[in-house]
PLY file of the C-alpha trace (Angstrom):
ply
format ascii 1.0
element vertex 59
property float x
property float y
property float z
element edge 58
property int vertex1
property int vertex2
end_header
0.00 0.00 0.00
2.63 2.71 0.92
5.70 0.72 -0.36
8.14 3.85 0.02
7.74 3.71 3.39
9.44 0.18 3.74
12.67 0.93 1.83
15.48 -0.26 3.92
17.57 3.66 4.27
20.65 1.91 5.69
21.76 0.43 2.20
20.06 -2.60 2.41
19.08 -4.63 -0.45
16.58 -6.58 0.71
14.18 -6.75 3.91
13.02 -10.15 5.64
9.50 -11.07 5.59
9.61 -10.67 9.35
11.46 -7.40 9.52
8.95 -6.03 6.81
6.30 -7.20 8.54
6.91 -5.42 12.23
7.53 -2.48 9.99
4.52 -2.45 8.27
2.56 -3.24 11.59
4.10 -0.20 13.30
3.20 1.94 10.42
-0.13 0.62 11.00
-0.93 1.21 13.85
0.82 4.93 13.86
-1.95 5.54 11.24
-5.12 3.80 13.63
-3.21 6.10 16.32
-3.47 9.00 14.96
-7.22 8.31 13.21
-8.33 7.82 17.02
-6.91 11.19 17.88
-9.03 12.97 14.95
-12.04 10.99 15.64
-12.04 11.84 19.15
-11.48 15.90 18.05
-14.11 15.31 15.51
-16.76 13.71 18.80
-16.23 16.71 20.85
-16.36 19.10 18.35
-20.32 17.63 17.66
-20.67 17.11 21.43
-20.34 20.83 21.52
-22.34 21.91 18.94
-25.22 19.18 20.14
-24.78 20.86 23.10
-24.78 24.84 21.84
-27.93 23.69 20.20
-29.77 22.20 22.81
-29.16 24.92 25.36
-30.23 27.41 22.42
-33.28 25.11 22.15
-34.16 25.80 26.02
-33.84 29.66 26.01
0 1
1 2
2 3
3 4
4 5
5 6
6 7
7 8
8 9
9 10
10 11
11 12
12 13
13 14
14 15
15 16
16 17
17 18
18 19
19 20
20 21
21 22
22 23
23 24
24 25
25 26
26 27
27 28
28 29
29 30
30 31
31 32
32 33
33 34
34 35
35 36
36 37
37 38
38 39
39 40
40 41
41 42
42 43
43 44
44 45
45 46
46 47
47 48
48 49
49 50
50 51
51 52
52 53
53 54
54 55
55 56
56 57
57 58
């Protein structure tokens, strides 16, 4: 999927399977990390405005 982000930098010509593998699990899950941290910016930012409307709803 994102191949240039498994190139060996060290001069390497090849990677295991094993070594490619951990790498492309970090990656991963650096991705799912940071997806969680916008989808939980994203929730508050609608928990807020749920929140502005319903308090504009009672005034």
């Amino acid at each position: 999927m994102f191949p240039f982000f498994f190139v060996p930098c060290s001069g390497e010509k090849s990677m295991s399977a094993k070594s490619y593998k951990e790498r492309r699990l970090k990656f991963l899950q650096w991705i799912r990390d940071d997806l969680e941290t916008r989808l939980a910016g994203i929730n508050a930012a609608i928990a807020t405005l749920e929140r502005q409307l319903n308090q504009e709803e009672t005034t």
